[in-house]
N, CA, C and O atoms as a DFTB+ gen file, in Angstrom:
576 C
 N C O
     1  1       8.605      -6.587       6.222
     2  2       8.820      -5.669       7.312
     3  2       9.984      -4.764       6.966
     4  3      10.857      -5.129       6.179
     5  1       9.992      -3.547       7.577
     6  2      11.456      -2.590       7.329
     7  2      10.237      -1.593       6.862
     8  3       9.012      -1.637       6.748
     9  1      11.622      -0.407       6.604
    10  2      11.364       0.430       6.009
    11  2      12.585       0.317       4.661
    12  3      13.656      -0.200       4.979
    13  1      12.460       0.683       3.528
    14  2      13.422       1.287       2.226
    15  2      12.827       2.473       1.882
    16  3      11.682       2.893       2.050
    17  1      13.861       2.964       1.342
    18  2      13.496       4.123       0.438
    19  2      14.186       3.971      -1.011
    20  3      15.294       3.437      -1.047
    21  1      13.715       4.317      -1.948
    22  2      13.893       3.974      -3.407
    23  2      13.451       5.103      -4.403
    24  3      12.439       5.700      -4.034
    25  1      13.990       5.511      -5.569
    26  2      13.422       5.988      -6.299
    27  2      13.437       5.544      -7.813
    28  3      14.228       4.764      -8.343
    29  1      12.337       6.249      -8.412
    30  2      11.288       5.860      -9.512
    31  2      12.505       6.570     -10.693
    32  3      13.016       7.672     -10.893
    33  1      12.571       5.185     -11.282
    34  2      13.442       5.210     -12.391
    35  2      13.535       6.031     -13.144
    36  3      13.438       7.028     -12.429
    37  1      13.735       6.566     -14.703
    38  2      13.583       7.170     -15.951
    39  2      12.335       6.394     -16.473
    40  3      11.891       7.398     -17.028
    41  1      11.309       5.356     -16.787
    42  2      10.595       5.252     -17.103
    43  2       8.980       5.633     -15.307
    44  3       7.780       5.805     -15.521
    45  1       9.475       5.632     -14.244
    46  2       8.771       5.802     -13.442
    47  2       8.344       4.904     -12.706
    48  3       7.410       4.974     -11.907
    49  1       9.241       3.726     -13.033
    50  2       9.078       2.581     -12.112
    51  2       9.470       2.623     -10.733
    52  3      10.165       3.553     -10.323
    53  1       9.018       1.539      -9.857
    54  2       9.726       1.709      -8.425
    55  2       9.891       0.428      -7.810
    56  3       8.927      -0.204      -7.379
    57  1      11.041       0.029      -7.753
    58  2      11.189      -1.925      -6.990
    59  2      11.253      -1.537      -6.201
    60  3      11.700      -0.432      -5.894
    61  1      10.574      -2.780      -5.271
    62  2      10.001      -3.571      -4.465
    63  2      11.007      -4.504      -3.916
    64  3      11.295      -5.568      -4.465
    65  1      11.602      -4.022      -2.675
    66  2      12.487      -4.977      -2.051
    67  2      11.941      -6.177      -2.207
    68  3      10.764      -6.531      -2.267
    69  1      13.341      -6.987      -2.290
    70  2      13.540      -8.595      -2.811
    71  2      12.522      -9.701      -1.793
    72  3      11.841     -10.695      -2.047
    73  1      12.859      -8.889      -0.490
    74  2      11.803     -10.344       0.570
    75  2      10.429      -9.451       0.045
    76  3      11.289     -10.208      -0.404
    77  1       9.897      -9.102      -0.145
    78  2       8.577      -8.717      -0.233
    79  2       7.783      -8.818      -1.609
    80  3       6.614      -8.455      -1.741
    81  1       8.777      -9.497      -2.872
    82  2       8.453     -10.286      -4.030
    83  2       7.809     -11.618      -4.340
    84  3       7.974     -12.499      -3.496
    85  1       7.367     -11.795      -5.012
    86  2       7.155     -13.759      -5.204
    87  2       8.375     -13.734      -5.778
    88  3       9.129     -12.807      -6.075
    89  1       8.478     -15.423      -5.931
    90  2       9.594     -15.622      -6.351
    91  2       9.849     -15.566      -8.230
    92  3       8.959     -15.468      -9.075
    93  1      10.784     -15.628      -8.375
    94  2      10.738     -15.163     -10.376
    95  2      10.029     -16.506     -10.926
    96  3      10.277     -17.617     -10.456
    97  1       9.319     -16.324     -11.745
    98  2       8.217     -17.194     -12.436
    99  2       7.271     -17.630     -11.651
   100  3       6.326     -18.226     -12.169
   101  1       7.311     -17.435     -10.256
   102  2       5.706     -17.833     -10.060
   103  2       4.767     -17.073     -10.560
   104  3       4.913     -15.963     -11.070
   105  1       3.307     -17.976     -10.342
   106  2       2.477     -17.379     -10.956
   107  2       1.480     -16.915      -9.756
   108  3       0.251     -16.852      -9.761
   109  1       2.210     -16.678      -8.948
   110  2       1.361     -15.686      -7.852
   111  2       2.096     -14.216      -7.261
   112  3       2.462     -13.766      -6.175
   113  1       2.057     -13.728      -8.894
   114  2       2.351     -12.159      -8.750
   115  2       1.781     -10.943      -9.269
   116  3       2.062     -10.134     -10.152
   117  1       0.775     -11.123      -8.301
   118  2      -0.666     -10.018      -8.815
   119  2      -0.876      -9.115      -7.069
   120  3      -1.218      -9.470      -5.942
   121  1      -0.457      -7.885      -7.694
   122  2      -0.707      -6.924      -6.101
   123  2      -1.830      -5.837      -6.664
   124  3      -2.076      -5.370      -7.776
   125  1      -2.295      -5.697      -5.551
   126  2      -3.202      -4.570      -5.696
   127  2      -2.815      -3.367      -4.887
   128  3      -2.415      -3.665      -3.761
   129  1      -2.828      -2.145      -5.152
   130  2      -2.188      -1.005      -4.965
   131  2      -4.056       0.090      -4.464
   132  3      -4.797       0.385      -5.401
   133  1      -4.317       0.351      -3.513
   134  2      -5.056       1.221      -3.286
   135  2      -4.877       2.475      -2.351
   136  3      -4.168       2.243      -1.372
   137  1      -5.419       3.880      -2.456
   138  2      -5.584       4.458      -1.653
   139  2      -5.467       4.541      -0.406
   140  3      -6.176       3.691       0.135
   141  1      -4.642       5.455       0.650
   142  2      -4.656       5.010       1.991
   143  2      -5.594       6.309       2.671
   144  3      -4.993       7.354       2.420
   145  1      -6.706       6.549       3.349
   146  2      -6.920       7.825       4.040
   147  2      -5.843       8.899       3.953
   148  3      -5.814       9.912       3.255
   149  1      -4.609       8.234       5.194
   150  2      -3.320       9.222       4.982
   151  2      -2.429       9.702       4.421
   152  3      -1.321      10.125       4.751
   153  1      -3.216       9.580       3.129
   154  2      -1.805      10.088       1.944
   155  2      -1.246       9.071       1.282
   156  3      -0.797       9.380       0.178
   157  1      -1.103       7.682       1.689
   158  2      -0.403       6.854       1.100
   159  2      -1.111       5.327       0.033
   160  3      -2.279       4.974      -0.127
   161  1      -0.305       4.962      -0.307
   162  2      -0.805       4.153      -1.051
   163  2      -0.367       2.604       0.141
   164  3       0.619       2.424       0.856
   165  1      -1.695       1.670      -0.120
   166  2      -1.342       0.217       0.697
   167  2      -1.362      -0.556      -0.568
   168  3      -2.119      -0.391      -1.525
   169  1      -0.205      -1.615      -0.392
   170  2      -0.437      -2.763      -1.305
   171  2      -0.686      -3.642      -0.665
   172  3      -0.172      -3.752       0.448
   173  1      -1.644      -4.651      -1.199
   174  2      -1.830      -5.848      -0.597
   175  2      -0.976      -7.085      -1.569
   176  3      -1.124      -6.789      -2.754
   177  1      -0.540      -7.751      -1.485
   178  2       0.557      -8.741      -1.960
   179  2      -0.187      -9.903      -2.331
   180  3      -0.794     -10.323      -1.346
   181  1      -0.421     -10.716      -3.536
   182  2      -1.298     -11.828      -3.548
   183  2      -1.929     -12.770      -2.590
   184  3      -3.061     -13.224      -2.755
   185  1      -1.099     -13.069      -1.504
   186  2      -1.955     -14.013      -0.081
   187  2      -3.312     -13.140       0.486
   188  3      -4.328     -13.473       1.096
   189  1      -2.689     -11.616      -0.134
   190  2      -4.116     -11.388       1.012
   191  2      -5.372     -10.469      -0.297
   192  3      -6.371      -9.920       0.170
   193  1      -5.176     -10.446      -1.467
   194  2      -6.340     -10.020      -2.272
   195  2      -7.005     -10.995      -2.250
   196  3      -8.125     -10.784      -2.714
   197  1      -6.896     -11.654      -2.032
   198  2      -8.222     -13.180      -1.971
   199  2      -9.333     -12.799      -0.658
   200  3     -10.561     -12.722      -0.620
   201  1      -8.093     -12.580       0.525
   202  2      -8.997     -12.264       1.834
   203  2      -9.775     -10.526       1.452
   204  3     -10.942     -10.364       1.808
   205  1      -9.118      -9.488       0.823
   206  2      -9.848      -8.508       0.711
   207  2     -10.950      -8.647      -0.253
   208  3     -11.938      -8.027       0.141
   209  1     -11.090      -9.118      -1.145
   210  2     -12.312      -9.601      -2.021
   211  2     -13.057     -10.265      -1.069
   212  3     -14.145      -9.733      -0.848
   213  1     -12.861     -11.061      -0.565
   214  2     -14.041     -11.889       0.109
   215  2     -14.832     -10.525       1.290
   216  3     -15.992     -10.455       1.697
   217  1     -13.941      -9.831       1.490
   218  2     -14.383      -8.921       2.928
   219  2     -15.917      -7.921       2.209
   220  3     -17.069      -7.677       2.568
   221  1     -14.833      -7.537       0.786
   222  2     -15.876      -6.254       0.069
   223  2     -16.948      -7.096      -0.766
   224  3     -17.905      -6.595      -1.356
   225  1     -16.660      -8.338      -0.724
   226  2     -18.007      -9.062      -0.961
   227  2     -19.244      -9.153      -0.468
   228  3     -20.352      -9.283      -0.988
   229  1     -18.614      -9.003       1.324
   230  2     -20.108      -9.115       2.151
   231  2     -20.517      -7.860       2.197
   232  3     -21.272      -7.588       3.130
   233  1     -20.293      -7.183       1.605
   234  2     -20.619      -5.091       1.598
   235  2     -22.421      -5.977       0.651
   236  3     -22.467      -6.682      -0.357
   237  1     -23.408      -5.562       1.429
   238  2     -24.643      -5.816       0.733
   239  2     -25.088      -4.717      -0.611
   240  3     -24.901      -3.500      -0.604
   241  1     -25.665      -5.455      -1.633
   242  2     -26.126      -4.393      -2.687
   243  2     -26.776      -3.080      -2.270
   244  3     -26.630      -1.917      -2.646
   245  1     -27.515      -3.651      -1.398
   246  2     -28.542      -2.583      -0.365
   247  2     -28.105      -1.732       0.442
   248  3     -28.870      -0.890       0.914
   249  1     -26.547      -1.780       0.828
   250  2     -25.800      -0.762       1.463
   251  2     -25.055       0.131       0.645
   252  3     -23.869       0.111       0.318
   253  1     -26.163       1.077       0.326
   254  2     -25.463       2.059      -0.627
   255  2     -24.483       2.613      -0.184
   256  3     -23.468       2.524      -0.874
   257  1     -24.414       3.267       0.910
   258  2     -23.151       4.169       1.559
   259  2     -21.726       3.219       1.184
   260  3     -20.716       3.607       0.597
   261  1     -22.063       1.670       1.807
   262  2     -20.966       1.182       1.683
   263  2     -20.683       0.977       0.243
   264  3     -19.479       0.931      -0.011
   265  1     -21.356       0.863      -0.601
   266  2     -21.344       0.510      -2.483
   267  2     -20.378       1.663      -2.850
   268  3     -19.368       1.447      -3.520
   269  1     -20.715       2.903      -2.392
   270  2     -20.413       3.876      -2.638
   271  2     -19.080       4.389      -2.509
   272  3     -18.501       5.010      -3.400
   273  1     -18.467       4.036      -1.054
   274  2     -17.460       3.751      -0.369
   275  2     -16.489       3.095      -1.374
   276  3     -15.530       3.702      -1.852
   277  1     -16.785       1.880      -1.648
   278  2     -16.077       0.725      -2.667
   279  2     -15.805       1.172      -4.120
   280  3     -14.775       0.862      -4.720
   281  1     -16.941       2.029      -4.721
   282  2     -16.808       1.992      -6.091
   283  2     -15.778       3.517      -5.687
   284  3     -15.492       3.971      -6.796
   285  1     -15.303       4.203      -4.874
   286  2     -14.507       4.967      -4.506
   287  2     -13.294       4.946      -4.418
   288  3     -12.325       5.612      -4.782
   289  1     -13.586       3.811      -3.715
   290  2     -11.807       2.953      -3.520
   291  2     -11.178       2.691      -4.601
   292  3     -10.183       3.301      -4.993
   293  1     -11.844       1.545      -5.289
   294  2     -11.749       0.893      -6.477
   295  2     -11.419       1.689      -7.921
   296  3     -10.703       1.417      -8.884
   297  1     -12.116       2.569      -7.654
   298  2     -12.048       3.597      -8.960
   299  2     -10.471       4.589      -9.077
   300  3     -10.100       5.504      -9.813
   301  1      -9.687       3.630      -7.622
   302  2      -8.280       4.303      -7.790
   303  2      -7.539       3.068      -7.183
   304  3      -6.722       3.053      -6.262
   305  1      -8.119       1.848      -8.066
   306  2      -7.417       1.141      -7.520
   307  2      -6.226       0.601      -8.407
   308  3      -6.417       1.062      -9.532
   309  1      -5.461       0.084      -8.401
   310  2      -4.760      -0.464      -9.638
   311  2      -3.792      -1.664      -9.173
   312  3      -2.880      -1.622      -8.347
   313  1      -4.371      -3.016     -10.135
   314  2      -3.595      -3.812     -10.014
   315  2      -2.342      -4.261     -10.981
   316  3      -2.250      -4.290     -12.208
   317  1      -1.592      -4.534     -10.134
   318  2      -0.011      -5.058     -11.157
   319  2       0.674      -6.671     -10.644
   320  3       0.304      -7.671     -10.030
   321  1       1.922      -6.138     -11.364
   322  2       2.863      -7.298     -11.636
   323  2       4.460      -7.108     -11.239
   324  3       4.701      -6.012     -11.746
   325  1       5.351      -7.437     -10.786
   326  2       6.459      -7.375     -10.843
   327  2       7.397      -7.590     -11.895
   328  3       7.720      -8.777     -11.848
   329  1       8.039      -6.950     -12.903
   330  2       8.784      -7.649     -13.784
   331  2       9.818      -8.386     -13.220
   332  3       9.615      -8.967     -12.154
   333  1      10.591      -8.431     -13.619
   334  2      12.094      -9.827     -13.013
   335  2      12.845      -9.095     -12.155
   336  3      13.127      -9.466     -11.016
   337  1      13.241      -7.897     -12.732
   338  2      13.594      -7.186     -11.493
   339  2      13.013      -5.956     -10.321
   340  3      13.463      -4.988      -9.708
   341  1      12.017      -6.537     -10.440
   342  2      10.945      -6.583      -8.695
   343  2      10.581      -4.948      -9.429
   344  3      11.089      -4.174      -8.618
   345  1      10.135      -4.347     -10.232
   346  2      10.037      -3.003     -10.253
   347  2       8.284      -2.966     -10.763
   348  3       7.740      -3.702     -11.586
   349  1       7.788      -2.049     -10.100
   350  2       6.368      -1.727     -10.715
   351  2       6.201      -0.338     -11.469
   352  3       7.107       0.495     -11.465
   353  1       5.212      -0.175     -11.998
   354  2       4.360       0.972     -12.636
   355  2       3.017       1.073     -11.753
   356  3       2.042       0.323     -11.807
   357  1       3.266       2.460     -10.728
   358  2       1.857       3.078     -10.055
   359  2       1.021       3.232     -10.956
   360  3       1.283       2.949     -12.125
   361  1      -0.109       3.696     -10.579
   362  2      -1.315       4.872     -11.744
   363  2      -0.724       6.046     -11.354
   364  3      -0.046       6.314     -10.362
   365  1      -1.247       6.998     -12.702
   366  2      -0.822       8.356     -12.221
   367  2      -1.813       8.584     -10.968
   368  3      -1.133       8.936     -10.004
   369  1      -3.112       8.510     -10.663
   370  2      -3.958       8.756      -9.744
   371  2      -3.098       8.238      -8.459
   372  3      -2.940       8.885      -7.423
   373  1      -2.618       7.049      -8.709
   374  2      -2.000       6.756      -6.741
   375  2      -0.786       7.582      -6.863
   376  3      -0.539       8.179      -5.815
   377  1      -0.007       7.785      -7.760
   378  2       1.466       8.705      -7.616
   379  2       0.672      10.241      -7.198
   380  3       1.325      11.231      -6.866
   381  1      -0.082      10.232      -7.241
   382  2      -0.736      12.027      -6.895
   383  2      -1.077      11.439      -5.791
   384  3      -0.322      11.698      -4.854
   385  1      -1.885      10.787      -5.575
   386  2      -2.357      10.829      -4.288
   387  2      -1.344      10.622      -3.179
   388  3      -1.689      11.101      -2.098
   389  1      -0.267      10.064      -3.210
   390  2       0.552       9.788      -2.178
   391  2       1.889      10.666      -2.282
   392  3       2.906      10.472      -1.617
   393  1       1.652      11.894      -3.458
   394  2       2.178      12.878      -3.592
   395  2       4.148      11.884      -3.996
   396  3       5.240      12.042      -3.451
   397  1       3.862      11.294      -4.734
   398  2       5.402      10.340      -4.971
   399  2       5.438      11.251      -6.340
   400  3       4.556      11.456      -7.173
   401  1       7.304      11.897      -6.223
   402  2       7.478      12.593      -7.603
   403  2       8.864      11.577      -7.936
   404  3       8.899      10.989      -9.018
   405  1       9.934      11.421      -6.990
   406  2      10.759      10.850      -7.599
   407  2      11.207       9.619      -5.922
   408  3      10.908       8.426      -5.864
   409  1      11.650      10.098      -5.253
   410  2      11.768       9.100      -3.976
   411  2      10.686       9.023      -3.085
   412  3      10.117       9.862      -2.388
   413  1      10.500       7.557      -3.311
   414  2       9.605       6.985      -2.197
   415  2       9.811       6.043      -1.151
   416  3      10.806       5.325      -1.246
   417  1       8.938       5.890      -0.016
   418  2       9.291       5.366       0.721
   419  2       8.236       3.995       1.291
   420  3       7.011       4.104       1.340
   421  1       8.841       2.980       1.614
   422  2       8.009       1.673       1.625
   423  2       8.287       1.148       3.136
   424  3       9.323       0.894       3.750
   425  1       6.944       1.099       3.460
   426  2       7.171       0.244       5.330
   427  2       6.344      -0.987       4.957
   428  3       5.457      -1.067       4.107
   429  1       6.642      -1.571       5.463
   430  2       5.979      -3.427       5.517
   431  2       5.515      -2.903       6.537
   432  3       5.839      -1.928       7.215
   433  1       4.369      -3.973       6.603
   434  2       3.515      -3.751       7.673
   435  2       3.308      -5.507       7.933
   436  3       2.486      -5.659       8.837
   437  1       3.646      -6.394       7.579
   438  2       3.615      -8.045       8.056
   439  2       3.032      -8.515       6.516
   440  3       3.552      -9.069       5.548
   441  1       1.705      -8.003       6.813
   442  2       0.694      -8.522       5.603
   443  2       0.380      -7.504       4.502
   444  3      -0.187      -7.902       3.485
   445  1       0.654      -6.443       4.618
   446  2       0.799      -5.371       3.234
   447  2       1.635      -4.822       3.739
   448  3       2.129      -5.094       4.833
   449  1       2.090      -3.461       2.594
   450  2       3.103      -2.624       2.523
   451  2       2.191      -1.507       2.425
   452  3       0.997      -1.412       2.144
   453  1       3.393      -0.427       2.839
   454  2       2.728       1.093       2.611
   455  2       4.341       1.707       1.894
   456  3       5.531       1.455       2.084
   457  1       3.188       3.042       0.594
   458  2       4.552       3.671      -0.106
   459  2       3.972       5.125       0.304
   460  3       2.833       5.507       0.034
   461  1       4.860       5.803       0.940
   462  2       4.731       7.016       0.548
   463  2       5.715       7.969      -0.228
   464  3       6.712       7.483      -0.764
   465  1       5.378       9.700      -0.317
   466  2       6.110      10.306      -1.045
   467  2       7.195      10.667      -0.139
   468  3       6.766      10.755       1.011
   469  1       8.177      10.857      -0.216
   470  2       9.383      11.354       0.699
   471  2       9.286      12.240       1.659
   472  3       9.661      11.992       2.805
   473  1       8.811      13.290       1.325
   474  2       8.545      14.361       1.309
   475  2       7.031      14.218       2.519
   476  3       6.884      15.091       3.375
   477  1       6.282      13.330       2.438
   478  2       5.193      13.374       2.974
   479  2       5.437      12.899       4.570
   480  3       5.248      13.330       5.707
   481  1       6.004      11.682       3.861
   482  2       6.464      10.654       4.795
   483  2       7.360      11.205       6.147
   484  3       7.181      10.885       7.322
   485  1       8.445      12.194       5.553
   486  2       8.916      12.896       6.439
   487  2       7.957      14.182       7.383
   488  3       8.021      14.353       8.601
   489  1       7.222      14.851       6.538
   490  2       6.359      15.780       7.441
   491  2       5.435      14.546       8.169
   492  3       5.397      14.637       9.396
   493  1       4.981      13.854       7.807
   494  2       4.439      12.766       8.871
   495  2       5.244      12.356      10.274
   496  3       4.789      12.230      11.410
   497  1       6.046      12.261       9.982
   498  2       7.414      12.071      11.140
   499  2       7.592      12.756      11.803
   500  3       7.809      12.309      12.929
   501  1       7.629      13.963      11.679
   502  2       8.319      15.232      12.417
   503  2       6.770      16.016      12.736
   504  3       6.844      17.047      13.403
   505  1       5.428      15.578      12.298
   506  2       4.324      16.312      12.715
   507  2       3.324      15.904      14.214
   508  3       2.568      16.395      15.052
   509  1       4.168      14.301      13.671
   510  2       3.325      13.338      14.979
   511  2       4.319      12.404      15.208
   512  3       4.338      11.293      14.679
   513  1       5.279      12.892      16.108
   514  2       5.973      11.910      16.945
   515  2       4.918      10.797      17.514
   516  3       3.723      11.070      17.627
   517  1       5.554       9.299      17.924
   518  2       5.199       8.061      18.396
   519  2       4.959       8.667      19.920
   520  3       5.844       9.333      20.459
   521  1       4.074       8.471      20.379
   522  2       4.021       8.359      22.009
   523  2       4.227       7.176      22.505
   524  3       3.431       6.273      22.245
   525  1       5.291       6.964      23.282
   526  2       4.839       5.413      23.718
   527  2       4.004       4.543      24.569
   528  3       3.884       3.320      24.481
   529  1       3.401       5.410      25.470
   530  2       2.069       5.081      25.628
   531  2       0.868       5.092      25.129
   532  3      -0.026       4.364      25.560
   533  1       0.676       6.179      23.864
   534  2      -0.321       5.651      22.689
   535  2      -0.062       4.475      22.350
   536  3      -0.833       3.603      22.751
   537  1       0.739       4.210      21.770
   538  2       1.839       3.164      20.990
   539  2       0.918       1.487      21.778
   540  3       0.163       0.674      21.244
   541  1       1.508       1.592      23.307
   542  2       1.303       0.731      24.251
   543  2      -0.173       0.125      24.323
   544  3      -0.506      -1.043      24.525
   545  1      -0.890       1.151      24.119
   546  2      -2.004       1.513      24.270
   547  2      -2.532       0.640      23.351
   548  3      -2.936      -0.475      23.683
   549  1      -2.565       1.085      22.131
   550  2      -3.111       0.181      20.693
   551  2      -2.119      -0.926      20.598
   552  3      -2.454      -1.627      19.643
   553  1      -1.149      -1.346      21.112
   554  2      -1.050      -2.723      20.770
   555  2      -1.499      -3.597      21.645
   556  3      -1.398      -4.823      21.625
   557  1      -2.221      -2.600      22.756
   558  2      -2.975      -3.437      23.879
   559  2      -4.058      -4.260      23.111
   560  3      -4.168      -5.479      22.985
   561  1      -4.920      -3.111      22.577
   562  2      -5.946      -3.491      21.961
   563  2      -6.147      -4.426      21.048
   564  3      -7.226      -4.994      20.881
   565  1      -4.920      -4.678      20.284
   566  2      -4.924      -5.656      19.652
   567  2      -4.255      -6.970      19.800
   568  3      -3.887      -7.788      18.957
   569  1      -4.182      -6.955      21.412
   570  2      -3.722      -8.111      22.032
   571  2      -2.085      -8.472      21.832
   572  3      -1.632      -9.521      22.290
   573  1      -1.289      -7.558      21.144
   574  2      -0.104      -7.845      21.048
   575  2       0.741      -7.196      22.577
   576  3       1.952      -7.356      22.728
């Protein structure tokens, strides 16, 4: 959870605040990094690529639209690793897409993270203020 902001080293790396790491030498440090609709990139953190595989599993062969959908996603998807000190390597395809040149910005979301470009992240902010009765609204819906 939180928000940081960070920027992408001299080789183009970008760490990954410390609570949102495995711990050093486990061997459950495999994230997957995909496409977001809004510009941004979502990571999912090893607990939950198990649950997203199983989801795009039940996508039937016979549902082309949805096949289609997937081999879409996927085809910008990219999975990684943390070195020791929590830093990754994007694809160039997700650093374009989420428009990240040098500072980015990372919100937890509980069960994934979102990175965007600075720059984006801020015209996002200042384009669509929070209503708090939207706000109210959808966490109705989701029973919170």
């Amino acid at each position: 959870m939180g928000e940081f902001r960070h920027n992408r080293d001299d080789k183009g790396r970008l760490t990954i605040p410390a609570a949102w790491r495995p711990e050093i030498g486990s061997s459950d440090n495999r994230f997957l990094a995909l496409p977001s609709p809004g510009g941004s990139i979502t990571v999912y953190p090893p607990k939950m690529i198990e649950q997203l595989e199983a989801r795009i599993s039940q996508v039937s062969m016979g549902d082309l639209e949805g096949q289609r959908a997937i081999e879409s996603l996927m085809s910008m998807a990219h999975s990684f690793s943390c070195d020791k000190q929590g830093r990754i390597q994007l694809s160039e395809k997700l650093l374009k897409h989420a428009k990240i040149a040098k500072e980015a910005v990372l919100l937890g979301k509980l069960s994934t993270f979102s990175i965007y470009g600075a720059a984006e992240y801020a015209a996002i902010q200042s384009d669509s203020p929070i209503d708090p009765e939207q706000q109210a609204a959808v966490f109705q819906r989701f029973g919170l």
